[in-house]
PDB file of N, CA, C and O in Angstrom, chain B, residues numbered from 101:
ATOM      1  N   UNK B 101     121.426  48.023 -44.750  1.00  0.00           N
ATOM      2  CA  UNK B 101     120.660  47.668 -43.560  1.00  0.00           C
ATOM      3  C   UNK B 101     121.017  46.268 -43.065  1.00  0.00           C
ATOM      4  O   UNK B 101     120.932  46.113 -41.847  1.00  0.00           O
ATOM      5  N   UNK B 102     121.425  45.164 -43.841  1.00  0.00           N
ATOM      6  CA  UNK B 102     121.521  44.084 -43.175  1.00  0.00           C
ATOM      7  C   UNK B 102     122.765  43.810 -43.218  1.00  0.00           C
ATOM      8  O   UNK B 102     122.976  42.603 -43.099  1.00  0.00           O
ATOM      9  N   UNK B 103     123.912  44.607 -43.373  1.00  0.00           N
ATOM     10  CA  UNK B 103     124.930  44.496 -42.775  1.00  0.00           C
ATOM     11  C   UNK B 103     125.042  45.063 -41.469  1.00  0.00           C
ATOM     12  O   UNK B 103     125.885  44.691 -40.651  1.00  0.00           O
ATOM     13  N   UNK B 104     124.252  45.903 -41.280  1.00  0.00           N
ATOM     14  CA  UNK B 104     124.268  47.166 -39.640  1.00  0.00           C
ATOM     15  C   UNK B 104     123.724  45.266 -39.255  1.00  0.00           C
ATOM     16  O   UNK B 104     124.521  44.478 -38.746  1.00  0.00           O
ATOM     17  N   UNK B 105     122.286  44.874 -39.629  1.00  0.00           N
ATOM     18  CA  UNK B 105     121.869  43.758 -38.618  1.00  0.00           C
ATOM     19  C   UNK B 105     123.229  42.462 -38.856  1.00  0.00           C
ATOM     20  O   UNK B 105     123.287  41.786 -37.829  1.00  0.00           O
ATOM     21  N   UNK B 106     123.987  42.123 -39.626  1.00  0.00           N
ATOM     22  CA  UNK B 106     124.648  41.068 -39.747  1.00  0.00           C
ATOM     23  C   UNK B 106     126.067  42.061 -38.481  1.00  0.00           C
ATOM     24  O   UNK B 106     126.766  41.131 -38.079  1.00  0.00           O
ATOM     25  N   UNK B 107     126.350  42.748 -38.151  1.00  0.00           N
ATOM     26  CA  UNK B 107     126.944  43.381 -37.178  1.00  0.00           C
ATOM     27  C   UNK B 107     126.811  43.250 -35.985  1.00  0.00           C
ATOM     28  O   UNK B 107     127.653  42.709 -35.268  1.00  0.00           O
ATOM     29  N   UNK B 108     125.632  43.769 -35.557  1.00  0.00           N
ATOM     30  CA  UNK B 108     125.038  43.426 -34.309  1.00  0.00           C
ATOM     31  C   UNK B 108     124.767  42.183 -33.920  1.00  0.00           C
ATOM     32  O   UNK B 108     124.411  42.027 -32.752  1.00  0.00           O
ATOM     33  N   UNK B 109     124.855  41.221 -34.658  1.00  0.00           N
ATOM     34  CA  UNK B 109     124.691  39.827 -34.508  1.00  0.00           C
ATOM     35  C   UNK B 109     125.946  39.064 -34.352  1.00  0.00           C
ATOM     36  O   UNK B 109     125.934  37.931 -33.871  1.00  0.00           O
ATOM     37  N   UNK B 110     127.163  39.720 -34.789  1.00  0.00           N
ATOM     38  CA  UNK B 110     128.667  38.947 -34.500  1.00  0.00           C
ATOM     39  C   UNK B 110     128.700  40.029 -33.168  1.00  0.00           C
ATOM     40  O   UNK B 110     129.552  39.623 -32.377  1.00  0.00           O
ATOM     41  N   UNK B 111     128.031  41.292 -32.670  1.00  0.00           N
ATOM     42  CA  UNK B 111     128.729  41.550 -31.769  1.00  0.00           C
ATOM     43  C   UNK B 111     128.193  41.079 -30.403  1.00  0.00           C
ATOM     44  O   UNK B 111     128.851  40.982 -29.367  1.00  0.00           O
ATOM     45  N   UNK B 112     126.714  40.768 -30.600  1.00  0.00           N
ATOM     46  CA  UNK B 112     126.204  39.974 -30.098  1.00  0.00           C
ATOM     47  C   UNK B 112     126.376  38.751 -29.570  1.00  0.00           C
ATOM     48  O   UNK B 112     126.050  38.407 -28.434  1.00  0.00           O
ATOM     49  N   UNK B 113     126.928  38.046 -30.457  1.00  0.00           N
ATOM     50  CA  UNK B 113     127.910  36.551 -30.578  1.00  0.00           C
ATOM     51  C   UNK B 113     128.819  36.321 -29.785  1.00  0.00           C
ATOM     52  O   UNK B 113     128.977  35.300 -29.115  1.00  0.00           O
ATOM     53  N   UNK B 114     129.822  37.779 -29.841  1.00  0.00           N
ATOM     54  CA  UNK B 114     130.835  37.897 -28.953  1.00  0.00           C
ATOM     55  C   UNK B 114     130.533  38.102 -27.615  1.00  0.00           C
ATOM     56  O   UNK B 114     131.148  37.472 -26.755  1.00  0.00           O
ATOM     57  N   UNK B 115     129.552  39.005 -27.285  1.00  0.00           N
ATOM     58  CA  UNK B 115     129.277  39.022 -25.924  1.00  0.00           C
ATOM     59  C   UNK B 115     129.129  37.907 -25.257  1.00  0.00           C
ATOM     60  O   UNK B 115     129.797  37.667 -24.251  1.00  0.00           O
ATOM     61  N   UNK B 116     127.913  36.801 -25.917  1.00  0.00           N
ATOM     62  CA  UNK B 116     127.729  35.845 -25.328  1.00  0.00           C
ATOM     63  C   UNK B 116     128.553  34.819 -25.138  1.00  0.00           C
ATOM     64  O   UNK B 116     128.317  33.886 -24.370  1.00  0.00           O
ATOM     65  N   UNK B 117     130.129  35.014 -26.221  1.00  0.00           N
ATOM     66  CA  UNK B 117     130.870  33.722 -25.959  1.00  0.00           C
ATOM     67  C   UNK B 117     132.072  34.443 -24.929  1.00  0.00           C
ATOM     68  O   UNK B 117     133.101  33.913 -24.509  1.00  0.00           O
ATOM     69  N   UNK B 118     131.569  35.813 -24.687  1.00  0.00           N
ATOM     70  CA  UNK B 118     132.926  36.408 -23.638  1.00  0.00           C
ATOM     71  C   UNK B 118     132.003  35.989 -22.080  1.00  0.00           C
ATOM     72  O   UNK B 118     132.562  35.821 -20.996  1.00  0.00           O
ATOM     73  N   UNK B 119     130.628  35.893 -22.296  1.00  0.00           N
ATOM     74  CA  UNK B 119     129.964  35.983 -21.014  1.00  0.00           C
ATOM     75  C   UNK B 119     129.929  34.332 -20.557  1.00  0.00           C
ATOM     76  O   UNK B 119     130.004  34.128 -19.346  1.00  0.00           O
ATOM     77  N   UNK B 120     129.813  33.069 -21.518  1.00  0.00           N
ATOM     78  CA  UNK B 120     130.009  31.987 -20.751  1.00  0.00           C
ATOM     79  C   UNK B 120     131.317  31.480 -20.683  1.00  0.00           C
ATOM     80  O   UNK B 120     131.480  30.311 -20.331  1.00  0.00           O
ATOM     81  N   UNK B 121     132.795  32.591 -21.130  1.00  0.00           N
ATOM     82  CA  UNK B 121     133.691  32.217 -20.846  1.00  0.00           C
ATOM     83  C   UNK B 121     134.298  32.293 -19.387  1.00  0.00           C
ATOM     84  O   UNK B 121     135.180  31.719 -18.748  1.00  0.00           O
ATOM     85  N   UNK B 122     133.358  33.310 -19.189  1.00  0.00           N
ATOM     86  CA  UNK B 122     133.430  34.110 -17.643  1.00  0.00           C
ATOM     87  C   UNK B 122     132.416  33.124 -16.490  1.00  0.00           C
ATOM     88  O   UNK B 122     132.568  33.145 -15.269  1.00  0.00           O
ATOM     89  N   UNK B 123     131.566  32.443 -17.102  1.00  0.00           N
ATOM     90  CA  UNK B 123     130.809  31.567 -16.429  1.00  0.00           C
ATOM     91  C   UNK B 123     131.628  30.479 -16.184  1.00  0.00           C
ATOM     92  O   UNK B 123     131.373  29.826 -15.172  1.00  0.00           O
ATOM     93  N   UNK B 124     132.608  30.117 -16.925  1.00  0.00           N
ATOM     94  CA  UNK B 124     133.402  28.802 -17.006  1.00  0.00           C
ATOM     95  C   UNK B 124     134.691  28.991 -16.194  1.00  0.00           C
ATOM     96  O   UNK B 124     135.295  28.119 -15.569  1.00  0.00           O
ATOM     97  N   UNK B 125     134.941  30.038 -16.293  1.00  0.00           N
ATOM     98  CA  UNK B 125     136.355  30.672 -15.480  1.00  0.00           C
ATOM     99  C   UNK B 125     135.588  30.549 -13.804  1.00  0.00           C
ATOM    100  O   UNK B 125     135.948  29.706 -12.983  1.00  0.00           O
ATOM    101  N   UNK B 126     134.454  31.609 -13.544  1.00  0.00           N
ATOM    102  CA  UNK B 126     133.834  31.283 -12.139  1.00  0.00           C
ATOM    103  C   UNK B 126     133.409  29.811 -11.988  1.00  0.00           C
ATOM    104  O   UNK B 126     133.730  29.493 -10.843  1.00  0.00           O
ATOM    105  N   UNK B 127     132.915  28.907 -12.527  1.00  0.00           N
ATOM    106  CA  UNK B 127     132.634  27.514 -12.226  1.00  0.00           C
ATOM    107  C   UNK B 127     134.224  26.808 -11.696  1.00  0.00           C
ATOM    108  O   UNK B 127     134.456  26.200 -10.651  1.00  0.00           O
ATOM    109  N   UNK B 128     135.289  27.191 -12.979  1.00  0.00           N
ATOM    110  CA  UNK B 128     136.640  26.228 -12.738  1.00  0.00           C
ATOM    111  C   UNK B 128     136.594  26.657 -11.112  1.00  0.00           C
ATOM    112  O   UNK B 128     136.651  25.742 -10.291  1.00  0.00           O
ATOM    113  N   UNK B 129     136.480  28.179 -10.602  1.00  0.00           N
ATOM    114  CA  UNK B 129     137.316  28.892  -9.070  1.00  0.00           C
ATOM    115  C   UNK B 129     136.557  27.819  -8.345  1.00  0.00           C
ATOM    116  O   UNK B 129     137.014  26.910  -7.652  1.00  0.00           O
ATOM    117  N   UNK B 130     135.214  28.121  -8.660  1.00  0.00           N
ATOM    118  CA  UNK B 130     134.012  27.408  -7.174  1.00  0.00           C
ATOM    119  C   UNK B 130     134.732  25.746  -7.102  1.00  0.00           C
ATOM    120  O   UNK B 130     134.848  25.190  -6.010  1.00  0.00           O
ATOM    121  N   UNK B 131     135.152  25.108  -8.321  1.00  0.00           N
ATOM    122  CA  UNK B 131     134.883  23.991  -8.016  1.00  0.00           C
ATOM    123  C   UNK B 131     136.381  23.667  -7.279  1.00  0.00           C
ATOM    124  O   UNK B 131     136.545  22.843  -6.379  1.00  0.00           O
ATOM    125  N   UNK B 132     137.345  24.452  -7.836  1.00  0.00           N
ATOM    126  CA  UNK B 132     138.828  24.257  -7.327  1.00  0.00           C
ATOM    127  C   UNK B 132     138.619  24.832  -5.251  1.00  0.00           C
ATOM    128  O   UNK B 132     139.380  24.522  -4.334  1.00  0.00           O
ATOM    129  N   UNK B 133     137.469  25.607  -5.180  1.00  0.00           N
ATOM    130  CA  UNK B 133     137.577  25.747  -3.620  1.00  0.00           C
ATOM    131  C   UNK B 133     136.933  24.734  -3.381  1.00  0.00           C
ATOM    132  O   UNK B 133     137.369  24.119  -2.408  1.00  0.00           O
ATOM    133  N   UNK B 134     135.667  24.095  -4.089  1.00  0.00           N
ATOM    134  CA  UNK B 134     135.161  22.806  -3.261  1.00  0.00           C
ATOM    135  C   UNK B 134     136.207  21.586  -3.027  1.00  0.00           C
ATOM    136  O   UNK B 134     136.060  20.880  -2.030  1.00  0.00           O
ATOM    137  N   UNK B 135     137.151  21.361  -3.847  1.00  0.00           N
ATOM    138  CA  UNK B 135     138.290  20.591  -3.710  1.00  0.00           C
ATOM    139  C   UNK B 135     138.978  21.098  -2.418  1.00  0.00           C
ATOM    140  O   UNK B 135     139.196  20.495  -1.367  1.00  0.00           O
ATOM    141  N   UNK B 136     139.188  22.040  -2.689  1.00  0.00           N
ATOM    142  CA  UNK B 136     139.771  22.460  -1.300  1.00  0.00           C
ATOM    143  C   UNK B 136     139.742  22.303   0.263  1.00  0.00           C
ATOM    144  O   UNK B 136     140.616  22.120   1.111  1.00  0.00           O
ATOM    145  N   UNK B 137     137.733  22.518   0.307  1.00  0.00           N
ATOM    146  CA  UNK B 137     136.977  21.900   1.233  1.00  0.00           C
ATOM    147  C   UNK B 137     136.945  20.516   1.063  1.00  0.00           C
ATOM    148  O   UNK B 137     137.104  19.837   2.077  1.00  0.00           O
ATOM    149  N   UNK B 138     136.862  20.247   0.550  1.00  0.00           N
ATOM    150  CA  UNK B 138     136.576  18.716   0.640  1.00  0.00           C
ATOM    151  C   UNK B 138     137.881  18.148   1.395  1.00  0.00           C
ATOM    152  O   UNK B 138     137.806  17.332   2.313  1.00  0.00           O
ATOM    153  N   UNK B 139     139.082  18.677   0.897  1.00  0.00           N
ATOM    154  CA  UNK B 139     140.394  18.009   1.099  1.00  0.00           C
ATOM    155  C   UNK B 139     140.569  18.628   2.515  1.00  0.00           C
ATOM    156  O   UNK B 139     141.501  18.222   3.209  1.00  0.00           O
ATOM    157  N   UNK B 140     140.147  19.109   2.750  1.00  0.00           N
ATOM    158  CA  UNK B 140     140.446  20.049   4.410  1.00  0.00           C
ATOM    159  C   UNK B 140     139.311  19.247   5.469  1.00  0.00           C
ATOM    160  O   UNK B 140     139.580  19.173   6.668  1.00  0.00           O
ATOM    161  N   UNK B 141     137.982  18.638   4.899  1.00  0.00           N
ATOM    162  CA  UNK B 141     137.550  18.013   5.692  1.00  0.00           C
ATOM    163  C   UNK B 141     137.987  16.355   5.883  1.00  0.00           C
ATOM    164  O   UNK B 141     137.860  15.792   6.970  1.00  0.00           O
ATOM    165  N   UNK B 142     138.539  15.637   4.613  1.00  0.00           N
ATOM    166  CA  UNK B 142     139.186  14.930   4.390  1.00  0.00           C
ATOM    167  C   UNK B 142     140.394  14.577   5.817  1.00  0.00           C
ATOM    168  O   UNK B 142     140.630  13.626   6.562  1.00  0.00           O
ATOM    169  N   UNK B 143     140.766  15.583   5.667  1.00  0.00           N
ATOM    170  CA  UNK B 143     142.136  15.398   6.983  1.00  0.00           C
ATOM    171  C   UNK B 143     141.474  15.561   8.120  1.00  0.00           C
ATOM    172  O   UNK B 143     142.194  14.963   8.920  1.00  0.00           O
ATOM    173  N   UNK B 144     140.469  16.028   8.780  1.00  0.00           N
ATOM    174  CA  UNK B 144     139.894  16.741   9.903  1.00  0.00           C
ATOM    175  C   UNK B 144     138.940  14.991  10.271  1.00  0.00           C
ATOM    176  O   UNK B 144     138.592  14.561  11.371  1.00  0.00           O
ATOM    177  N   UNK B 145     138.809  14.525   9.279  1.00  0.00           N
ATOM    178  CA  UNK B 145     138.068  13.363   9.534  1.00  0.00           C
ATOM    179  C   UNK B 145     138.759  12.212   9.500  1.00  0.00           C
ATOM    180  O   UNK B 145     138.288  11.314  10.198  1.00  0.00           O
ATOM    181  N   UNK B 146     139.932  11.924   8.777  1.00  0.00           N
ATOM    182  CA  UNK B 146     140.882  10.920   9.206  1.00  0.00           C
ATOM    183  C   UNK B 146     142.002  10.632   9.973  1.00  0.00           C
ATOM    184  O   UNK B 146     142.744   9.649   9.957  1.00  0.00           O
ATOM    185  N   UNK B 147     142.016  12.209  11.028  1.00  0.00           N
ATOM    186  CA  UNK B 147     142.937  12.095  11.788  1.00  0.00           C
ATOM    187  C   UNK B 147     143.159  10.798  13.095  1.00  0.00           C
ATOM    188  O   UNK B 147     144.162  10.805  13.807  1.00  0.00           O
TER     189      UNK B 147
END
């Protein structure tokens, strides 16, 4: 029995370190487009 629970708890584990890897991958995109914006208003304002 507490290997079935010591199981569910690494697979558990895994989910959560596959799910804020995926949080970290969407944060890197958002922040690489706010660079983007930023750098696009950047030129639009120092022309």
């Amino acid at each position: 029995m507490s290997d079935n629970l010591n199981s569910n708890n690494i697979e558990n584990d895994d989910l959560n370190l596959n799910n804020e890897e995926g949080d970290y991958e969407d944060l890197i995109t958002r922040l690489k487009e706010i660079k983007s914006t930023i750098a696009l208003l950047e030129k639009t304002i120092f022309k």
